[in-house]
N, C-alpha and C positions, 0 to 999 in steps of 0.2 A: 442334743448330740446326734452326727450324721456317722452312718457306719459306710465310709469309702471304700468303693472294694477297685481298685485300678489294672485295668485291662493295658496291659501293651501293647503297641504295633510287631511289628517284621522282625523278628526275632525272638520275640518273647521272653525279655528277660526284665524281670521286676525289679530288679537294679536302676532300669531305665526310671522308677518313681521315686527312687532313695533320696532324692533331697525333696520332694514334695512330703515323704509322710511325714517327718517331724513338724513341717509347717501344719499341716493340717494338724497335728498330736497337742502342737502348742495352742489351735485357736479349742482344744476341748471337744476334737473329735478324734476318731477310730478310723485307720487307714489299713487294711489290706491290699499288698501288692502282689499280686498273680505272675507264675511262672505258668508259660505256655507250653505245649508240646512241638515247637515251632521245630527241630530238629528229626523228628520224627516222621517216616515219609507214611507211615499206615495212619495217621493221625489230620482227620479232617475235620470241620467245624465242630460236628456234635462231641470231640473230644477236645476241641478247647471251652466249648461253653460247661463241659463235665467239669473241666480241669478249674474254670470259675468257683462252680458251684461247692467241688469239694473244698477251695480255701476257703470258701465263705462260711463253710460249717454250719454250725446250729443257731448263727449271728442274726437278728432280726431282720424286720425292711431294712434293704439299702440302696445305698446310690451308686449306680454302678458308673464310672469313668474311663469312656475308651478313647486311646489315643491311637489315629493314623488307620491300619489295616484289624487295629483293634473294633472299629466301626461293624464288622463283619460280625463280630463274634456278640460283643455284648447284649442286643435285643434278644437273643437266643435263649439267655440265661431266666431273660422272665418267666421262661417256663417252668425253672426248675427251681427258683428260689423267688421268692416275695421283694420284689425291686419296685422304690418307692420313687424314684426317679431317673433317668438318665443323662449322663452329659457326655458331648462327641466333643472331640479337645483337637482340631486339625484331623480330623478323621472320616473315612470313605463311608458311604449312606447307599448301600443295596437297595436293590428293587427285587420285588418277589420275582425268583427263576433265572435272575442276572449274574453271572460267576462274578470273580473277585478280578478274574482274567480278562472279562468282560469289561468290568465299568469304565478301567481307562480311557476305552475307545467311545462308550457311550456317553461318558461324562466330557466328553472334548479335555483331560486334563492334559493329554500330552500341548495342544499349542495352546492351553492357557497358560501352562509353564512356559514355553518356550517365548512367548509373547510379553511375559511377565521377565522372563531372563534381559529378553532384548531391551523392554523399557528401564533396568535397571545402569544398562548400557555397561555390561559387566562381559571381558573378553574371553574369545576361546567359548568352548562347550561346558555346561554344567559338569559336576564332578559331586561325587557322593557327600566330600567335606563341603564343599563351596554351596550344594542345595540342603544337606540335612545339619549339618554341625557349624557353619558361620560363625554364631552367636553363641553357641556354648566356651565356656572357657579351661584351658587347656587342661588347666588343675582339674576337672572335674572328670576329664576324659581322660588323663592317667589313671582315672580307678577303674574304668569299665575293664571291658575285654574285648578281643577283637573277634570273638568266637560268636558271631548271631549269625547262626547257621537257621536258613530258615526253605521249609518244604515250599514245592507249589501245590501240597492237596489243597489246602483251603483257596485258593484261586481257583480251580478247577473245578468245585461241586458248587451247581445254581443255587442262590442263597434260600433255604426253605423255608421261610414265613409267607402266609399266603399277603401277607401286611405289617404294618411297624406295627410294633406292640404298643396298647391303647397306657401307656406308662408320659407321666410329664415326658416331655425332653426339652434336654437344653441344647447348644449348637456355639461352641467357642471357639475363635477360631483365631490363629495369631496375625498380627499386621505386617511382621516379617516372613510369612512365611514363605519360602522358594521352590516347594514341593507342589502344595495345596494353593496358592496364591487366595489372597483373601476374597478378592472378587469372582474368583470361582467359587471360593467356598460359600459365598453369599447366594451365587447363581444356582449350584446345586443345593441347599437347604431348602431355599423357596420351590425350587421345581420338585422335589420329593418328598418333602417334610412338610413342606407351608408354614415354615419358621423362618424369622431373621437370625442372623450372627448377632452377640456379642464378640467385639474384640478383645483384644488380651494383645500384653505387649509383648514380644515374641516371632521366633519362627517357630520352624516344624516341631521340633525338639526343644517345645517350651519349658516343660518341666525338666529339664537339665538345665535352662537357660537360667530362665524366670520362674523359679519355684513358687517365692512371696507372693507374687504379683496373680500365678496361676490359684494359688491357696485363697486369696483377697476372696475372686472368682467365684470358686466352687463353693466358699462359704457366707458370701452373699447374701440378704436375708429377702426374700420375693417374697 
């Protein structure tokens, strides 16, 4: 049995995992969903990776899974809690010193989106539903809320590991994706990580989308 502790993106609401934990509860593991301090403007890294470690409680090794801007935050936690794995789910990959303000520009992601927009041959300018929610279906976005108020501290403080934590990691990343496009996320893994992607079927907001398929995934036997 794996003790999933799931990191959110930009907004930080654990909500965003509510249909992945019962999948993972049904294959006979333990899923922890993290609320973030994503509202809070005096609240910067070290207090989302605090905000990790206090769900995580007195839980053994775990596996920590961050989705999107959650990439920021999870390595963090191996400091403070025994983490026997990592996996980044469509998720940004820091460099020691690099803000979060920063990577957009260093990771080239704004025209691998836009380039990936164009190849889809899709009109008008991207829009928040049309690059993050496509794929999610309707019913499932009547339950959220429209309230992901989210700071820019954690964009703003250079990420402070002098290196990735010496933890497995994994690198998932979805084939729809409209944010992260898959072939970025290939290109940035290999140039910071020196991992390949698994795919997963899905865009950004996979675990809304494709819960089963993301759960299949993470529970995977390597």
């Amino acid at each position: 049995m794996t003790t999933f502790v799931l990191v959110p993106g930009a907004g930080g609401q654990s909500w965003y995992w509510h249909r992945l934990v019962p999948e993972l509860e049904r294959r006979g593991h333990t899923a922890v969903a993290v609320d973030l301090p994503s509202g809070d403007e005096t609240a910067g890294l070290d207090a989302y990776a605090d905000a990790v470690a206090d769900a995580v409680g007195d839980r053994g090794p775990v596996t920590v899974v961050a989705q999107s801007m959650g990439g920021l935050t999870a390595p963090l936690v191996c400091s403070r809690h025994p983490v026997e794995a990592l996996v980044l789910v469509n998720a940004m990959v820091p460099r020691p010193g690099e803000t979060g303000g920063e990577w957009w520009t260093a990771t080239g992601q704004d025209r691998a989106q836009a380039e990936h927009w164009a190849g889809l041959g899709l009109p008008g300018e991207p829009d928040e539903e049309s690059v993050f929610l496509h794929d999610v279906p309707a019913d499932v976005l009547a339950t959220g809320t429209d309230d992901l108020a989210q700071t820019m501290r954690p964009f703003e403080e250079p990420w402070p590991l002098a290196a990735w934590p010496d933890v497995p990691t994994r690198v998932l990343a979805g084939r729809d994706d409209r944010l992260f496009p898959l072939e970025f996320q290939r290109r940035v893994a290999r140039e910071r990580l020196g991992l390949d992607v698994e795919e997963v079927p899905g865009g950004h907001c996979v675990a809304l989308s494709r819960p089963v398929e993301l759960a299949e995934a993470l529970t995977v036997a390597r």
